[in-house]
N, C-alpha and C positions, 0 to 999 in steps of 0.2 A: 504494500500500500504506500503512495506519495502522502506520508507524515512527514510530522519535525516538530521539535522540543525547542521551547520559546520561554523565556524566565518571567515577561511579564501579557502576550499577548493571549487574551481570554482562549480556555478550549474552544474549538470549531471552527475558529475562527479561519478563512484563506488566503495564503499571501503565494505570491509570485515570488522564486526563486530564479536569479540569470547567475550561471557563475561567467563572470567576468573574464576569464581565460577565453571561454571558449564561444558563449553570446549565446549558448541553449539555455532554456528556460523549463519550470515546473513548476504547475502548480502543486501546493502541497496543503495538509488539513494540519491544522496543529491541537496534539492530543496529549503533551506533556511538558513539564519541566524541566529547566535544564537550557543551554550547557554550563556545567558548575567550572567550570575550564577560563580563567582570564582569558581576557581579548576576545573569545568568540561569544557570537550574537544568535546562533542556530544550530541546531542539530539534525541532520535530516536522516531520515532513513534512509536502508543500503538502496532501497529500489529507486528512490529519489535522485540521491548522488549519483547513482548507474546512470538515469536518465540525463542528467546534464555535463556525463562527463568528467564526475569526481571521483579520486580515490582520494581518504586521506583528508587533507583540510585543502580549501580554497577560499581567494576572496568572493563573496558571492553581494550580491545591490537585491536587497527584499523589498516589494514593492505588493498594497494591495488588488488581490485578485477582484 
């Protein structure tokens, strides 16, 4: 499922993920907390990152769906 773990954005809520590298985009649902990790802003799942070309950490621009 295109999830991702957001520290203050309400459950359910939809945001558009672009990673910046590559200019693919996803939407995604956000259904938990987190990341507990300084500097990063999201957490996406593995099927999400697959989708735009992540492994690993990238800069990514979140924008509402």
């Amino acid at each position: 499922a295109y999830t991702a773990a957001h520290r203050s954005l309400p459950f359910g809520t939809l945001v558009r993920v672009v990673n910046l590298n590559t200019g693919l985009s996803v939407v995604v649902r956000i259904n938990d907390r987190g990341p507990f990790v300084r500097g990063r802003v999201i957490d996406l799942s593995r099927a999400a990152a697959r989708a735009i070309g992540m492994s690993g950490t990238a800069r990514v621009a979140i924008t509402p769906a």
